[in-house]
C-alpha positions as CSV (number, residue, x, y, z in Angstrom):
1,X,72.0,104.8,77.3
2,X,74.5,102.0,77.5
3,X,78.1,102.2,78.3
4,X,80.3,100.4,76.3
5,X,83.3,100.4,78.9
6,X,84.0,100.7,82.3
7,X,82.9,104.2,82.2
8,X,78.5,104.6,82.2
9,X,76.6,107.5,80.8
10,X,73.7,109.3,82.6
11,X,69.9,110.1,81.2
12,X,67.2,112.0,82.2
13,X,68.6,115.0,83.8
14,X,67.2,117.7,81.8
15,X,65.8,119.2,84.8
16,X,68.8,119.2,87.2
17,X,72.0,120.0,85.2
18,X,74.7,117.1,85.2
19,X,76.9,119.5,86.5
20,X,74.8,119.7,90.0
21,X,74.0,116.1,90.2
22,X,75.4,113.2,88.4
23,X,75.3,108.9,89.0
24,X,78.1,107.2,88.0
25,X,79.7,103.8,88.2
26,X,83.5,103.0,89.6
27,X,84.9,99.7,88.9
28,X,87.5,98.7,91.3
29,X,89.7,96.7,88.7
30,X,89.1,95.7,85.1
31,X,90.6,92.1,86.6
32,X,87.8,91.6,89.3
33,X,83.7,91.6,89.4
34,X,83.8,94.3,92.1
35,X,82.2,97.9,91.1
36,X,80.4,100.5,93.5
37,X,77.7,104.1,92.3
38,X,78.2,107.0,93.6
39,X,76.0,110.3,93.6
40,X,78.4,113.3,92.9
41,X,77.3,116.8,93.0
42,X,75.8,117.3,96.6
43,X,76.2,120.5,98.3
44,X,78.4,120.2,101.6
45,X,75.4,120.6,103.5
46,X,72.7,118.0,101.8
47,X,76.0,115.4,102.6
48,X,75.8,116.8,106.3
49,X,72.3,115.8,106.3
50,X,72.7,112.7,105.0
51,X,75.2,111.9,107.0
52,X,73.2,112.7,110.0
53,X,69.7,111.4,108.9
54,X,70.7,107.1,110.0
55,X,68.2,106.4,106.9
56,X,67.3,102.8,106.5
57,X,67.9,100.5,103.9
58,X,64.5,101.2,102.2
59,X,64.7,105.3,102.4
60,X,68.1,104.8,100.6
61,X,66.8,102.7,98.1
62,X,64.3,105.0,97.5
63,X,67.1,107.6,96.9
64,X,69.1,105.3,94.7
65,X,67.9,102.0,93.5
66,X,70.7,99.8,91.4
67,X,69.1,96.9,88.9
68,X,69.8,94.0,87.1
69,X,68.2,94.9,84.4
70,X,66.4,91.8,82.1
71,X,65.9,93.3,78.8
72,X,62.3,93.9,79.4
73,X,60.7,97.4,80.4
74,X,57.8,95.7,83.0
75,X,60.0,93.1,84.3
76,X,62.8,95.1,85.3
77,X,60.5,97.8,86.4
78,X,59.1,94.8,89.1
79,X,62.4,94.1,90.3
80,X,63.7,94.7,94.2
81,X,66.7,96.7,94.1
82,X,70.2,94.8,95.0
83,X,71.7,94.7,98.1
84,X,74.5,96.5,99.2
85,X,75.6,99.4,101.4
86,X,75.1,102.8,101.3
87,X,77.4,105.5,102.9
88,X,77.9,108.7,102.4
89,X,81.9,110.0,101.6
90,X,83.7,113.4,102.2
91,X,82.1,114.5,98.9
92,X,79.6,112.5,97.8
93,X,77.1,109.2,98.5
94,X,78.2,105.7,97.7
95,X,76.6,102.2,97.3
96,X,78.7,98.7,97.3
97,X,76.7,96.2,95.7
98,X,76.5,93.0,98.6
99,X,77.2,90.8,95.2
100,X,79.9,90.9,92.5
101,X,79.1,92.6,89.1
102,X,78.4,89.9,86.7
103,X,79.7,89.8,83.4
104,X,77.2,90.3,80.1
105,X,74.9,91.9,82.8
106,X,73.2,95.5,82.2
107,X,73.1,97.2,85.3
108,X,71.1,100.5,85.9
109,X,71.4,102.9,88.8
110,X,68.7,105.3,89.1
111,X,68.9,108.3,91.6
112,X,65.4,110.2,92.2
113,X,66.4,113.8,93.1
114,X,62.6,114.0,94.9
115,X,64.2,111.6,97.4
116,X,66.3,114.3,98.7
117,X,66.3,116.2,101.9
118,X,64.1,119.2,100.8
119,X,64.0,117.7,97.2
120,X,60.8,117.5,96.6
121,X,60.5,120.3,93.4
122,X,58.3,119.6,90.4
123,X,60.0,118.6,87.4
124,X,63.1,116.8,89.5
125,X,63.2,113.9,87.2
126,X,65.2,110.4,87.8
127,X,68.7,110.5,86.8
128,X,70.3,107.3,85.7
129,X,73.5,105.8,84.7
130,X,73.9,102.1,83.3
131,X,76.7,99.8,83.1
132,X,78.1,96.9,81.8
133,X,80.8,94.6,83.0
134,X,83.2,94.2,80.1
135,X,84.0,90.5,79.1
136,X,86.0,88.8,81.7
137,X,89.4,87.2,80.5
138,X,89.7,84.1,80.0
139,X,93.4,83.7,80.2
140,X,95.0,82.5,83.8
141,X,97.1,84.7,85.1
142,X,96.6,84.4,89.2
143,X,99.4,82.6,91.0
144,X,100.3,81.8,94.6
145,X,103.2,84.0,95.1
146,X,104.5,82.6,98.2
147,X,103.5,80.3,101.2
148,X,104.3,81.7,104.7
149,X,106.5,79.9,106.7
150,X,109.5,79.7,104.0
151,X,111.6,77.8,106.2
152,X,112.1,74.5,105.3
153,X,111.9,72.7,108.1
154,X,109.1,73.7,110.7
155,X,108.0,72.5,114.5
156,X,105.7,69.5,114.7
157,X,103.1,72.1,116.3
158,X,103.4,74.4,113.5
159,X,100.2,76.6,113.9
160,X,99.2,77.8,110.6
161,X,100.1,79.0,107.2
162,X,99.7,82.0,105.2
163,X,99.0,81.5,100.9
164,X,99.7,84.7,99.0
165,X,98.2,85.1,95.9
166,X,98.9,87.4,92.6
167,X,95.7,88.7,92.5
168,X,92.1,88.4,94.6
169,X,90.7,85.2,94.8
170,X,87.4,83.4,95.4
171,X,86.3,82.7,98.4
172,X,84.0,79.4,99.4
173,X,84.9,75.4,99.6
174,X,88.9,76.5,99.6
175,X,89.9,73.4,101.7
176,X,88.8,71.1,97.7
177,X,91.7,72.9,96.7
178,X,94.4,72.5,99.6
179,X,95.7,68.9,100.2
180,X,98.6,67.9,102.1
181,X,100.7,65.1,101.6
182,X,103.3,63.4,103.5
183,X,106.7,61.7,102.2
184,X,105.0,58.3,101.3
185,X,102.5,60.2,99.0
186,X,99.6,59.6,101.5
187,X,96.8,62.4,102.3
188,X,96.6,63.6,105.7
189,X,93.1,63.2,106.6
190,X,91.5,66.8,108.0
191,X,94.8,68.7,108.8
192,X,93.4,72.2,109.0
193,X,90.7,73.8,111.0
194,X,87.5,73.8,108.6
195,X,85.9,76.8,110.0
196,X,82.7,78.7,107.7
197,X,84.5,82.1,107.7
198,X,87.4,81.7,105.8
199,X,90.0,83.9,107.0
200,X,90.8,86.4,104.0
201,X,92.5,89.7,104.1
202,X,90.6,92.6,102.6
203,X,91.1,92.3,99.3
204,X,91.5,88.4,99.2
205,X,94.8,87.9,98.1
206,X,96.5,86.4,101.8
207,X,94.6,82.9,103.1
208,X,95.6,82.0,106.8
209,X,95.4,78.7,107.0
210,X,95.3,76.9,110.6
211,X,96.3,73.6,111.7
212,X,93.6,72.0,113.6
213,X,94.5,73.1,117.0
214,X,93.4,69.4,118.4
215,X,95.9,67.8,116.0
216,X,98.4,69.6,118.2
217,X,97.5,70.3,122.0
218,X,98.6,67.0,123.8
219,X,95.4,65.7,126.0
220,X,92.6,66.5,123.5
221,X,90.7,64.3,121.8
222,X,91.6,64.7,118.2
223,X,95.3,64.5,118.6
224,X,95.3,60.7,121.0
225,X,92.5,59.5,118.5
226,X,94.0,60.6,115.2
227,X,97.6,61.7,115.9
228,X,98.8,65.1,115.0
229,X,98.7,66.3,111.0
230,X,102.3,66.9,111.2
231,X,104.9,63.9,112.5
232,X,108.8,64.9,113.5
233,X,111.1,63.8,111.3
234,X,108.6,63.4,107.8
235,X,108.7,65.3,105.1
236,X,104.8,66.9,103.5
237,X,103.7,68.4,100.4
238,X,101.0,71.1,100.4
239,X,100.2,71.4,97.3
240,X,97.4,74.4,96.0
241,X,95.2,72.8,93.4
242,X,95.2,74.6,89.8
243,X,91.6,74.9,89.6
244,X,91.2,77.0,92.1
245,X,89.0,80.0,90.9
246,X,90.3,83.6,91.0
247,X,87.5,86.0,91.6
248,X,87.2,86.6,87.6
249,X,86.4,83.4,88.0
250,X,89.1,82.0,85.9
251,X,91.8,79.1,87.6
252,X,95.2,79.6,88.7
253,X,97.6,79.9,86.1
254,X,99.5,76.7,88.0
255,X,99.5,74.7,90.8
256,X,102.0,75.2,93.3
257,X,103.8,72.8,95.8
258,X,106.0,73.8,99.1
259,X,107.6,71.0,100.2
260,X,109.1,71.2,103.9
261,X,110.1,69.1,106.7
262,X,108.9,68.9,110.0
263,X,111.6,69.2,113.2
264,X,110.5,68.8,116.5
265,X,107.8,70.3,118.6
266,X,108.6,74.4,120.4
267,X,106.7,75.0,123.2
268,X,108.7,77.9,124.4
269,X,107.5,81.4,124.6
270,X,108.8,84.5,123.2
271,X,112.1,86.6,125.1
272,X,112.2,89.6,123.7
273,X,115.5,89.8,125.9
274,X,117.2,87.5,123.3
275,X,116.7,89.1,120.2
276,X,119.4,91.0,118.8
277,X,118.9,94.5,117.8
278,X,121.3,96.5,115.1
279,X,120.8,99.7,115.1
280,X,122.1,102.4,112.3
281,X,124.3,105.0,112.4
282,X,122.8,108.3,112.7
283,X,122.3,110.8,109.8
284,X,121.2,107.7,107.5
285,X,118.3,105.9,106.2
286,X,120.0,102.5,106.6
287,X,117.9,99.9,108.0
288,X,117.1,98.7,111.4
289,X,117.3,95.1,111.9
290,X,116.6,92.5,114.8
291,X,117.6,89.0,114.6
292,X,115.4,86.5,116.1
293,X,116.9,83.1,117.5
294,X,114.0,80.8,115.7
295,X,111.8,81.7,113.1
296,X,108.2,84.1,113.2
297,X,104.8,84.4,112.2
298,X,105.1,86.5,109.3
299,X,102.1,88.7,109.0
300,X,102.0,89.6,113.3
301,X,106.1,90.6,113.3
302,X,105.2,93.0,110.5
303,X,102.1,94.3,112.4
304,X,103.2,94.2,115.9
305,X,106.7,95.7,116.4
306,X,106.5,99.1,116.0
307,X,109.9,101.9,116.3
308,X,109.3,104.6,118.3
309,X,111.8,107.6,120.3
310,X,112.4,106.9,123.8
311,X,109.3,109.4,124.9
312,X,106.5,107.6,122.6
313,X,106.5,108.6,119.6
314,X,106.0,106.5,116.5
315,X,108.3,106.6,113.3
316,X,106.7,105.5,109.9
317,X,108.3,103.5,107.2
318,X,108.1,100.1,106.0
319,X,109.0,96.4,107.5
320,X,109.9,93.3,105.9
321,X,111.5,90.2,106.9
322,X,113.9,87.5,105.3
323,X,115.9,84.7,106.5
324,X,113.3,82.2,106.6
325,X,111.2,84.8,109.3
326,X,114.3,85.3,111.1
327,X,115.2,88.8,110.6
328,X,113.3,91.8,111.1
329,X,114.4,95.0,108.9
330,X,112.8,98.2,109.5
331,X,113.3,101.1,106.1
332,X,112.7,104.5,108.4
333,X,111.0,107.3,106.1
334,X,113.5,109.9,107.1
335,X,117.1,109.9,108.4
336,X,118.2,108.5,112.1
337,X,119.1,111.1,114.7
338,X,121.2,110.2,117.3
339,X,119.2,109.3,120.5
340,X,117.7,107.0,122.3
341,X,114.7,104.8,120.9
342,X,112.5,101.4,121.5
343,X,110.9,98.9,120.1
344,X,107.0,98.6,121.0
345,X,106.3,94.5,121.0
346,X,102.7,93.4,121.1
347,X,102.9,90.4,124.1
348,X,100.3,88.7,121.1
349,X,103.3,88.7,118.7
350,X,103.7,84.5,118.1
351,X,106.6,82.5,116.2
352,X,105.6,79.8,114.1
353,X,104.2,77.4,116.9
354,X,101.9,80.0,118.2
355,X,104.2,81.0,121.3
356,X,103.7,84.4,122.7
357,X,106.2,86.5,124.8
358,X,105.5,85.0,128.0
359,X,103.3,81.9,127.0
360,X,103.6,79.1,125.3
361,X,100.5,78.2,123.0
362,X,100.5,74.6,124.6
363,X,100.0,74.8,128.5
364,X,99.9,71.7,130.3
365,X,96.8,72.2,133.0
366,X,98.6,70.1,135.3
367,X,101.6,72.6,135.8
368,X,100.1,75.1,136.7
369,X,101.2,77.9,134.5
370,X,100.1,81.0,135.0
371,X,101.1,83.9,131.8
372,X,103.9,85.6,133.7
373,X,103.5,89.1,131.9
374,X,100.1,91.0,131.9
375,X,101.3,94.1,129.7
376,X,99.5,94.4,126.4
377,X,103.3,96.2,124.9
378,X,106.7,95.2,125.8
379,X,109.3,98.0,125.2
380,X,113.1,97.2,124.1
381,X,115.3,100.1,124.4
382,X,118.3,100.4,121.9
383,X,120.9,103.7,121.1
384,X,121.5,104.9,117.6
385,X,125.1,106.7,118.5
């Protein structure tokens, strides 16, 4: 039986009714090639087992083997099962295929009840459930939404960028479609730090993007031979190349440009003690705010200041920050009460240059410089009154 959307259809189950056991196929998001199977209708107990049994990859298999089917009963019955990973959920057992889904492609899942703990009943036949990846679009749609830092002017030992995209992208031979440019028009030669494990979020939408560390550590070899990728005083172009593949596979809708210019270098670490905290009045939801004197890494000030009451405790809502990465604003989920609170800083927390509280990315072996702080938190009290 073939499915002729994103929903599949299962066979073969005369002798266990659907309603006990079923196989069927979840696709993430009609825009991307992901999909994962999952066996439904296992008693709480036969997932307990499961869950406890530390199968390996060929006992699972054995339980549920997914195909790409060929058109042609023999070969497809000769063919290994796909990779992937199998786990077993709250309320039923899952398998992510180690590939994308590809598009045209009949895939069939088959789920041999024998394989079972205690399943081995005459007349449990296979169940299966086939799918097929509906035509991928062929419009662009995927754009970079922003480039992290905004600011327009940046230190000379800038440390890295973050690229957002619209939508999930494809991963492999990124740095063919990242060039920078300075103000005469000329390519700078190897800026970033090529590395073979690109540095995605989960669902590949946020790139961070480092600056070859030797092109900005004084005393290395990279940065006396070549000279660092950014200059003080020039202006650069990173531009994001248009035919960079989404993961449908389709280019970016357009290319996109951030032009910037680069000030001089900060090696100066982080002071929590100069950051200026505006609290709320009590029996609001207005925002809490800290301005910073220079400029943050995006993504670690959203993850690593946290608000919390004076004994510990941890308040939920969500953080964003504007002003070129210069103000903090914290949206609580439920009205201030007058008290006493404090703001839980990660000593990891970096500005744009890489800087922690405490230490400066850039320390000069001949000074000597030991990290002055040794706490994984700092704490910074502050009254809403």
């Amino acid at each position: 039986m073939e499915s002729s959307s994103w929903s599949a259809g299962a066979s073969n189950a005369a002798a266990l009714p659907s309603s006990q056991l079923a196989v069927r196929w979840f696709p993430e998001s009609p825009d991307t090639n992901r999909a994962f199977v999952e066996i439904t209708g296992l008693s709480t107990a036969l997932l307990k087992q499961l869950r406890q049994a530390n199968w390996k990859t060929e006992q699972w298999q054995r339980l549920l083997a997914v195909r790409a089917e060929q058109g042609d009963l023999v070969t497809d019955l000769g063919l290994p099962p796909m990779l992937g990973t199998y786990r077993v959920t709250a309320d039923a057992v899952r398998f992510e295929p180690q590939f994308p889904i590809e598009s045209g492609l009949m895939y069939r899942a088959t789920l041999q009840p024998d394989q079972l703990p205690g399943g081995k009943k005459p007349g449990a036949h296979p169940i299966s459930s086939v799918f097929r990846r509906p035509a991928r679009r062929t419009e662009p749609t995927t754009v970079v939404t922003q480039i992290f830092p905004s600011a327009s002017v940046v230190p000379e030992n800038l440390l890295k960028f973050y690229v957002h995209f619209s939508a999930s992208m494809s991963g492999g031979h990124i740095y063919e479609n990242i060039h920078l440019l300075n103000d005469g028009g000329k390519t700078v030669e190897l800026p970033f730090l090529e590395i073979d494990e690109e540095l995605w979020n989960p669902d590949m939408t946020r790139l961070t993007l480092f600056i070859d560390p030797g092109r900005i550590k004084r005393g290395v070899r990279p940065l006396e031979e070549i000279g660092p990728a950014l200059e003080e005083g020039r202006g650069y172009t990173l531009i994001i190349n248009q035919s960079w593949k989404d993961s449908a596979g389709i280019p970016l809708k357009q290319s996109f440009r951030k032009t910037f210019t680069v000030g001089p270098p900060d090696r100066e670490p982080l002071d929590p003690a100069r950051w200026k905290v505006l609290p709320p009045k009590p029996g609001t939801r207005d925002p809490l705010a800290i301005l910073f004197p220079k400029p943050m890494d995006h993504a670690l000030a959203q993850r690593m200041i946290q608000v919390a009451f004076a004994q510990g405790e941890r308040l939920k809502g969500n953080i964003w920050l504007d002003d070129q990465e210069r103000r903090w604003t914290f949206g609580p989920a439920n009205v201030w009460r007058a008290g006493s609170y404090k703001l839980a800083i990660q000593t990891t927390i970096e500005d744009l240059a890489g800087n922690n509280i405490g230490k400066a990315f850039e320390v000069d072996v001949f000074d000597g410089v030991q990290r002055r702080l040794t706490n994984a938190t700092v704490t910074v009290p502050f009254e809403i009154r």
